[in-house]
N, C-alpha and C positions, 0 to 999 in steps of 0.2 A: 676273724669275725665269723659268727657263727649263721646260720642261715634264718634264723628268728627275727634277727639285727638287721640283718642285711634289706632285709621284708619289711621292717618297720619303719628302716630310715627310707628306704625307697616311698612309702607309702607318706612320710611327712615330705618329702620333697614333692612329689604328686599334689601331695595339698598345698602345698607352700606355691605352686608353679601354677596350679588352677587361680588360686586368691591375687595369684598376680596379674592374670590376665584378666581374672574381671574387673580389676580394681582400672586395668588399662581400658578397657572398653568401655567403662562407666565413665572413665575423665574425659574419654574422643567423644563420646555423645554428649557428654554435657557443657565439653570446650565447642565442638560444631554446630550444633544443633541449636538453633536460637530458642527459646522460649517463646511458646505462642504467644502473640499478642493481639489483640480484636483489633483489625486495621480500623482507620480514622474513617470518618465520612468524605473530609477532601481525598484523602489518599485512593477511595473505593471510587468517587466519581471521577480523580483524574485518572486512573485507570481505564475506567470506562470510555473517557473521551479519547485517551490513546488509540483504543482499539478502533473507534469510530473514526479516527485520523486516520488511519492505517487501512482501511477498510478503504475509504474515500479516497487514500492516495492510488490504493489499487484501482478503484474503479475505470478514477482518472488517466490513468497508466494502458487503462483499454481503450478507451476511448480516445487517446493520443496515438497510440497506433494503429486502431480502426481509418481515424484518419487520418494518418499519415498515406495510409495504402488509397485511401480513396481518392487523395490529394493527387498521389503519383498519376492512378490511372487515368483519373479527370485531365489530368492537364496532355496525358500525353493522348487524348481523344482530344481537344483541343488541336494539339498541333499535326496532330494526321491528319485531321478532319475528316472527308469521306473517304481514306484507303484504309481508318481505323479498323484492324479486321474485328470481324462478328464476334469471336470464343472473347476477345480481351472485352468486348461490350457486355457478354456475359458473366464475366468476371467482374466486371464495375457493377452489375446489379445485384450481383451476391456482397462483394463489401457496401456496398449503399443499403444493405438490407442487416447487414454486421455492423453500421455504425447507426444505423435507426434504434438496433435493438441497445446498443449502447449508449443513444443518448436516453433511453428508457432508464437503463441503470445509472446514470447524470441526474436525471432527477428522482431517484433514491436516494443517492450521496448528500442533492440537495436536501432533502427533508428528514437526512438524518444529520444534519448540519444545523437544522434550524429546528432540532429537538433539544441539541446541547445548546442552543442559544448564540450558534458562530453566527449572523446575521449578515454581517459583514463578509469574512469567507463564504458564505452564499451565493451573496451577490457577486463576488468574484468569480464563483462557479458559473454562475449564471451570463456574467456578459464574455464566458470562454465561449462556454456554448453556442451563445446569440452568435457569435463570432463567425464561429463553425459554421451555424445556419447562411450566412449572410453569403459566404465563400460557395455553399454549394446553389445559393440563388445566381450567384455572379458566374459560377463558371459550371457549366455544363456541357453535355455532349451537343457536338453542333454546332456551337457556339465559336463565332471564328472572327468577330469584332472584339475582343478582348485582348491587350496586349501582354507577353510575357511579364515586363514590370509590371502590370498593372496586379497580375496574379499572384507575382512575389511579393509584392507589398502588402494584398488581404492575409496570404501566408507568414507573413512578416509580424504584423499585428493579432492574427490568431496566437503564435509565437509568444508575444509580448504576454499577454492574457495568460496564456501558461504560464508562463516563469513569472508572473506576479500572483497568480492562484498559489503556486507551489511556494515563494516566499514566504508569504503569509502563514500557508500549510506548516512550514518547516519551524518558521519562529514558533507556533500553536504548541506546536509538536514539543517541542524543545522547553518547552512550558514545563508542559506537562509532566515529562519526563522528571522534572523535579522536583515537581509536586508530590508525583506516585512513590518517590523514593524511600 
C-alpha cells in the first residue's frame, strides 16, 4: 500500500469515527435531557409551598431546641433553688433571650402559613407556641412550689403540640410532594 492510500483511508476512518461520536452524543442528550416544558401553575405553587414547609420545619426545629435548653436549665434552677450558681443564671438569660428571638421567627413561619392558606397548621403553630408561653409562666427561677410531675406534664403536653404540628406538617408536606412531581 502506497503512502497516498494509506493517507486517505486513514483520513476516511477519521471521519467515519468523528460521525460516530456525534451521532453518540446527540442520542445521550436527546435520550437524557427532557425537553423543556412550561411547568403547570399547581406544579409551580406546590413548589412553592414545599419550600414554605421546609422553611417552617426549620424554624420549628430552632425553636424546639431553644427550648429544650431553656426547659433544662429552668427546671434545674428550680430544683437548686438558691445554691443555683450565678454563671448557669446567666446562661438561662442568654437562652431566654434565644428563644424570645425565636418565637419572633414562630410568628414568621406563622404568616407564612397563613399566606399559602394553611390556617389550620397555623393554629397548630400557634397553640405550640401558647404552650411554650404557659410553661415558662409556670416555671421559673425561684419558684419552688412547683412539683417535678407537675412540670413534666406542661412538658409533656408542649411535646404533644409538637408532634401534632409536625403530623400535620408531614402529611402537607407529603402532599405536596406529589403534586410538584
Amino acid at each position: 500500500m502506497d503512502q497516498a492510500t494509506f493517507w486517505s483511508l486513514l483520513d476516511t476512518l477519521a471521519k467515519i469515527g468523528m460521525g460516530a461520536l456525534l451521532l453518540a452524543i446527540g442520542l445521550w442528550f436527546a435520550h437524557y435531557r427532557k425537553p423543556s416544558q412550561p411547568a403547570s401553575p399547581e406544579s409551580i405553587a406546590a413548589k412553592r409551598k414545599l419550600k414554605i414547609y421546609e422553611e417552617v420545619s426549620r424554624q420549628m426545629g430552632n425553636v424546639s431546641h431553644s427550648f429544650a435548653k431553656y426547659s433544662a436549665l429552668v427546671i434545674e434552677s428550680v430544683r437548686f433553688g438558691a445554691r443555683w450558681p450565678q454563671a448557669r443564671r446567666a446562661e438561662l438569660d442568654n437562652i431566654n433571650n434565644e428563644l424570645v428571638q425565636e418565637f419572633r421567627r414562630m410568628a414568621d413561619a406563622e404568616a407564612n402559613l397563613l399566606l399559602i392558606g394553611e390556617k389550620g397548621l397555623e393554629k397548630n403553630l400557634r397553640l405550640y407556641g401558647a404552650q411554650i408561653a404557659l410553661f415558662r409562666k409556670q416555671v421559673y427561677v425561684g419558684r419552688r412550689d412547683i412539683s417535678n410531675q407537675e412540670i413534666a406534664d406542661l412538658k409533656q403536653d408542649i411535646y404533644k403540640l409538637r408532634e401534632q404540628f409536625y403530623d400535620v406538617l408531614s402529611k402537607k408536606y407529603d402532599d405536596n410532594v406529589r403534586k410538584s412531581a
